[in-house]
N, C-alpha and C positions, 0 to 999 in steps of 0.2 A: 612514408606512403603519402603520396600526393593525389587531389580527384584526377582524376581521368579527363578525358573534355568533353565539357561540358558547355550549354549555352553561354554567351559572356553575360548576360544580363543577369544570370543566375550565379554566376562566377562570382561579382561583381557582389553581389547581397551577400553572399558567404564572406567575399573578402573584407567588408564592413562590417563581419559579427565579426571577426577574428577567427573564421574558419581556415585553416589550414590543412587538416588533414582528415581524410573520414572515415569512420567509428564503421568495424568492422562491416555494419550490415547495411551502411550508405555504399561501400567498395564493391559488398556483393551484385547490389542494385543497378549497378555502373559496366556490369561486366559485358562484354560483347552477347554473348549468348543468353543474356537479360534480356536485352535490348526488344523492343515492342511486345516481350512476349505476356501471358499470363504468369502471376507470378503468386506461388503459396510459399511464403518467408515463416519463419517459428524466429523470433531474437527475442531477448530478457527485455521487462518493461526498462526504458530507460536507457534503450542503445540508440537514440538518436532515428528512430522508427519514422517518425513525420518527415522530417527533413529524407530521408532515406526515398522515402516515395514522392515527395514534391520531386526530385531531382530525377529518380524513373519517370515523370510525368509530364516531365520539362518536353522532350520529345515531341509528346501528345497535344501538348496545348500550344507550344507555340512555332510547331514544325519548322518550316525553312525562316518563319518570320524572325522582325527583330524585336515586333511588341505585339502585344494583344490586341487584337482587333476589336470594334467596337461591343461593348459586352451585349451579347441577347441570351437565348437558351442556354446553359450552362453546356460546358462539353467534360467535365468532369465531377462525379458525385462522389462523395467519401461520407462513407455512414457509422458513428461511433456511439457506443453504449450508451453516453452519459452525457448532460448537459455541460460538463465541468471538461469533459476529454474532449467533446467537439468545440468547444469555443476554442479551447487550446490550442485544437489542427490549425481552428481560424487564425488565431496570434503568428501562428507560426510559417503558417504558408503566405499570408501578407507580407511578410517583409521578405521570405524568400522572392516573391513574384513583384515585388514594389517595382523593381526599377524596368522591369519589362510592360509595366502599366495592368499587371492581372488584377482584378475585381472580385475578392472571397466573399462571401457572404453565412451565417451562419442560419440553420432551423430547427430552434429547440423546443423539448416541452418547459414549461414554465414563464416562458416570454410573451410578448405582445403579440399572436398570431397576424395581427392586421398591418403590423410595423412589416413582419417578414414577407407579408400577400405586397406591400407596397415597394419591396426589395427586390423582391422575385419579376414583380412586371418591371421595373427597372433595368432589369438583364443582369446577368453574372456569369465569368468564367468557371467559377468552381464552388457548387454549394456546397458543407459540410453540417450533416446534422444527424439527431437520432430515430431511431428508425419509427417510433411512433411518428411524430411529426413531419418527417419528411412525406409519411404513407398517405396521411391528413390532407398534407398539400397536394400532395399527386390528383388524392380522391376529388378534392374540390376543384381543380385544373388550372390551380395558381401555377403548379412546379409541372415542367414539360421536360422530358427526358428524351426525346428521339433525337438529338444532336450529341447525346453524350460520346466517347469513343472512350472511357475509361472511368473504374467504378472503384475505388479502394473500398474495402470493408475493416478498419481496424479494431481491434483486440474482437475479433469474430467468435472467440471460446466464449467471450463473456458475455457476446449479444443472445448467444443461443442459451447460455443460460439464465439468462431474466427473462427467456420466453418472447424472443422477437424472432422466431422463425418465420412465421407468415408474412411480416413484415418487409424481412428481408429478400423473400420469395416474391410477395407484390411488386421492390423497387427495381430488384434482378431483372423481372418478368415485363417492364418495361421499357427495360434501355433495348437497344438494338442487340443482333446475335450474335455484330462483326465488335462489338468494345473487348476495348483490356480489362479483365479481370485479377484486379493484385489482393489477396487476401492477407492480414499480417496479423498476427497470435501469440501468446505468449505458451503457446502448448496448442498439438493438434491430435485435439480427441475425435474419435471416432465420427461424429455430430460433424466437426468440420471437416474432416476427407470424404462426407456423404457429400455435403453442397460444395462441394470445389469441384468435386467429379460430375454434379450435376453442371454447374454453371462456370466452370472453366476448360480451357480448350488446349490439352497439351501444354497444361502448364509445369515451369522451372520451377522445382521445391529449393528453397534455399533453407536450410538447418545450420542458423547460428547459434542456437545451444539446443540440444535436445531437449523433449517435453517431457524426458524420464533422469533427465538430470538438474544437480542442484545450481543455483547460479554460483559461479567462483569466488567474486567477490564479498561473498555473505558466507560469515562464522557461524556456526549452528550450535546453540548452546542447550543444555538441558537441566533445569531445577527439579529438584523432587523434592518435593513440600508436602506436609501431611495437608487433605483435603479443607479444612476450616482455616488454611494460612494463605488460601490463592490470593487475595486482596491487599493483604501483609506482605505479598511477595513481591507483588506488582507496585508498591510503595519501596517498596528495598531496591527493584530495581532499578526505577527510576532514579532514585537519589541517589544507587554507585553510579550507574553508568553516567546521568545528567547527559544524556545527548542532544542537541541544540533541535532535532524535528524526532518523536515517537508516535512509532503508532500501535495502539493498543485495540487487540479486535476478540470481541466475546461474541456468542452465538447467535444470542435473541436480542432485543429492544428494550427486555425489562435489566437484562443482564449489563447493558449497554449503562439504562439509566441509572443502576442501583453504583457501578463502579465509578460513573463519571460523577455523583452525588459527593462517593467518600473521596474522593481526591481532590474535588474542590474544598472541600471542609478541608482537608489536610495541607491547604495551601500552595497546591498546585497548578499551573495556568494552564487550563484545563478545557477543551471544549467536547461533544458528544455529535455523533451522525448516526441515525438509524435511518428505519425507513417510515416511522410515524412524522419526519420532522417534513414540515412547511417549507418553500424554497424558500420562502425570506428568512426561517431560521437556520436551512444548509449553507445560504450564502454569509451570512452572518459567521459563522463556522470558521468556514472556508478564509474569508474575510481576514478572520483572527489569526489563525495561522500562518496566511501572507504576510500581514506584515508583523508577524513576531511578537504579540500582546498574549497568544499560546502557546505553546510547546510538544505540547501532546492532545490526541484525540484518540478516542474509545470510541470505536463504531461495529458495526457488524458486517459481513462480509459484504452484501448486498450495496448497503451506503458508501461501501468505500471503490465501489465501482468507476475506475477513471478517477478520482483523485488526485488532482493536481497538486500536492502537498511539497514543499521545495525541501529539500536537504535535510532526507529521514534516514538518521544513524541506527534507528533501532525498533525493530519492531517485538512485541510482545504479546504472544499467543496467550490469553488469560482461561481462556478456552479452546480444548482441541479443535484444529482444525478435522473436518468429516472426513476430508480423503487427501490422497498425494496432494491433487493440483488444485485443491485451495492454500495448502501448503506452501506450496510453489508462490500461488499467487500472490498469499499476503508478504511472504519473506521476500518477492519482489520490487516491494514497493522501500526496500532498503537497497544498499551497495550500487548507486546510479551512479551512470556518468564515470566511471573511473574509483570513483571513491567504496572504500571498505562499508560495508555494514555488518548489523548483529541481528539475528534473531533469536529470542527465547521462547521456549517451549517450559510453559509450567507443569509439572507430572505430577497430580497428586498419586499417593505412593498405589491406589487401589486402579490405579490407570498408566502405571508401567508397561507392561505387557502392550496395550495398543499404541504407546505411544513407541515403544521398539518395531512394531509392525510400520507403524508409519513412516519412523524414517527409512525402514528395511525397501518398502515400496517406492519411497522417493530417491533411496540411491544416497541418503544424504549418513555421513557418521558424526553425529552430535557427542560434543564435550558434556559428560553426566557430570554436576556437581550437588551440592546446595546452594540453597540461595544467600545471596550475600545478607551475613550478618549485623547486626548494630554497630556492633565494633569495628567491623571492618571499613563501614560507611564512615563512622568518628574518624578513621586512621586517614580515610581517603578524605575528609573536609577537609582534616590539619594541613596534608598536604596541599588542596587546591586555596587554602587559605591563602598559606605563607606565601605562593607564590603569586594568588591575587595582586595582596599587598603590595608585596615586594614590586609588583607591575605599576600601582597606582601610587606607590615613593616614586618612580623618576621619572612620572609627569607630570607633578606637584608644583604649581604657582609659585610665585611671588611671593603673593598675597598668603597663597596656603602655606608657607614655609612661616612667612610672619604669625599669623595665628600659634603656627604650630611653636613658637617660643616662645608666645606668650604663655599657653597650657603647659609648658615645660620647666614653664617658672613657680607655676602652682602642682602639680603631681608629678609624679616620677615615668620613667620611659615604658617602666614594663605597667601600669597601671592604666597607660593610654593606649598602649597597643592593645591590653585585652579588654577597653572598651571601644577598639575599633572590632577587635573579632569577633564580640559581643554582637554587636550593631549588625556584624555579614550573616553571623551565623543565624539571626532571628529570624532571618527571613527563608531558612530553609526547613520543609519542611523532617520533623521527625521521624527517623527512622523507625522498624519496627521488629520488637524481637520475634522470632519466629522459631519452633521449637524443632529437634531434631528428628529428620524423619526414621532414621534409620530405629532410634530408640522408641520412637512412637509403633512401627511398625514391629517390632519387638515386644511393646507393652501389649499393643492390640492380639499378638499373635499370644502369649502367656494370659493374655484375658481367659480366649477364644480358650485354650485349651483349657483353665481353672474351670470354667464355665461347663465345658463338657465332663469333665473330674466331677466338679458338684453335683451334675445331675445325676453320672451313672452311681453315685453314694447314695443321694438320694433316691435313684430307682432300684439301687439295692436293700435301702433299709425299706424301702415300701413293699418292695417284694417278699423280705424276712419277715416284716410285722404280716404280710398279707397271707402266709403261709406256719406261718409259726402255730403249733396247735394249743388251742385254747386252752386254760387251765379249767378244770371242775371247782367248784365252788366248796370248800371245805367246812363243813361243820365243825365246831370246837363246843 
């Protein structure tokens, strides 16, 4: 499958990424009976969404031309949850529009306001920001919208969940009544077929995966842990699976803080996102993540909103998610791009039952097990060991081979390897053993019933003593 035709100037950027061919819900975007209309898309975070709508938009901005004209009022606005998912649109629509000469600009919260007020009078083909700040700008008459002809709203489920509905209704309510309206979501709840039917016109629904189905590329697994091992569990997971990006999501801030605490103690590269943190400590985060000095984050649903996080093999529910399509959401943020992911659902065993409803609701059928054991993790180092090794002998120096016969003059072969494996293994942290649920929930259950035994002995012998008739006092 090849794109369709398309602007060259846009051709042209695609063919300088190594674009070749496009991801299901770019193909949809492209289709004749697309073409200028409104458009409400549902696709899985991660199918190439941005680029999907620069290329519907291509149209719109640069009609019969061959470049952009000089930039003044923006003619296209795209408004996104989060400051981290709209700089992102920014990154990515520039180089799509570079060689046509488009001018993106970004308006977020946590930024220099006066830098963006000096941006904006500057001119721009396409502003991209969130919806606080864009509203900011409108209010103050920095941002002028009566030239737009097209308004993307992306991951729109999420904007109306952190409560930017008036928001989105102020910047709606100012573009003109003839624009394109393209809504893109990774699920459309109820919330978003009210504002698509308010402020879209005969718009093409495009359903590249249903909002009641699981994504394909994502394994759904399920532990049942007795309830005091979730933490133990979530340390076992991490050190079977060792995925190169995880993400870890608990409910609250204090839950957020107290998990990313024991995991750093336990030597893990580890960072934390709620919604207490300061932008210069999210971008710090974030920061570590990009370039690989983390591996895993613990954040709660809210912080992990638009998360740009590159190449997450695994996410880890450490607490239930509320309903199906946070579900959805956070096992999104795994299986992109092509690649496989994992999701784990931790069950402590008194939270069975909802966690069968959940996936009953999401359509999803989870592999029930336990969680990986100690031993199982030792079995799986020995392996990633040996083969470590075995990777870092044949591309061994010179110089390292000479060393290496000196040391082989003084100890023996197998005495240096296991103070090479020594040396790999120190730095991983220790597994943890984690006790059986099934047997726990057995002991619990033989409790519960002794416990009820006791009492009715007990409230029989009080009953016997209670009613037992008195003896007379005997004279002798």
């Amino acid at each position: 499958m090849t794109f369709p035709e398309i602007h060259p100037s846009v051709l042209r950027a695609l063919t300088a990424r190594n674009y070749t061919s496009p991801t299901p819900v770019q193909f949809a975007v492209l289709r004749p009976d697309a073409a200028d209309r409104d458009l409400l898309v549902s696709a899985p975070t991660g199918s190439g969404k941005t680029v999907a709508y620069g290329l519907a938009l291509a149209s719109n901005l640069l009609q019969d031309a061959e470049r952009f004209g000089r930039p003044q009022h923006p003619v296209v606005l795209i408004v996104a949850p989060t400051r981290e998912l709209a700089q992102q649109v920014q990154r990515e629509l520039e180089w799509l529009f570079a060689p046509a000469g488009g001018r993106v600009i970004s308006c977020v919260g946590g930024m220099d306001i006066r830098r963006e007020q000096r941006l904006l009078s500057q001119g721009a083909h396409i502003v991209v920001g969130t919806p606080g700040r864009l509203a900011d700008h409108l209010d103050q008459r920095h941002l002028h919208l009566s030239a737009v002809r097209a308004v993307v709203l992306d991951e729109a489920d999420e904007m109306l969940d952190l409560g930017f509905r008036d928001e989105l209704e102020i910047l709606l309510s100012a573009t003109p009544p003839e624009r394109r309206t393209l809504m893109f979501s990774a699920t459309l709840p109820k919330p978003i077929l009210t504002l698509a039917r308010r402020y879209q016109r005969d718009a093409l629904r495009l359903a590249l995966t249903s909002e009641n189905e699981p994504h394909a590329d994502i394994e759904y697994r399920v532990f049942s842990i007795r309830p005091r091992d979730v933490e133990h569990a979530v340390v076992n997971s991490l050190r079977f699976f060792d995925a190169n990006g995880t993400l870890v999501f608990c409910s609250t801030r204090e839950a957020v803080r107290h998990l990313h605490a024991n995991l750093q103690e336990r030597g893990f590269s580890v960072v934390a996102l709620s919604g207490e943190f300061k932008q210069h400590e999210r971008n710090s985060a974030l920061q570590a993540l990009r370039d690989g000095r983390a591996r895993v984050c613990v954040a709660t649903d809210v912080a992990a909103r638009g998360l740009d996080m590159p190449d997450v093999g695994l996410v880890i529910h450490a607490e239930l998610p509320q309903n199906r399509q946070t579900l959805l959401h956070r096992s999104g943020r795994t299986g992109r791009a092509g690649r496989k992911g994992l999701s784990l659902i931790l069950a402590p065993t008194a939270q069975h039952g909802a966690v069968e409803r959940l996936l009953a609701s999401a359509k999803i059928k989870g592999i029930w097990s336990a969680a990986p054991s100690a031993d199982a993790i030792r079995v799986r180092d020995e392996e990633n060991l040996v083969r470590e090794i075995a990777a870092m002998a044949e591309t061994s120096s010179e110089e390292d081979l000479a060393l290496g016969r000196v040391l082989l003059a003084e100890r023996s072969p197998e005495q240096l390897a296991a103070v090479l494996v020594r040396l790999r293994r120190e730095h991983l942290p220790a597994p943890e053993v984690l006790d059986d649920p099934g047997s726990v929930r057995s002991e619990t259950w033989k409790s519960k019933k002794n416990r009820a035994v006791t009492k009715k002995k007990s409230w029989s012998s009080k009953k016997s003593k209670q009613y037992k008739p008195r003896e007379k006092n005997k004279r002798h």
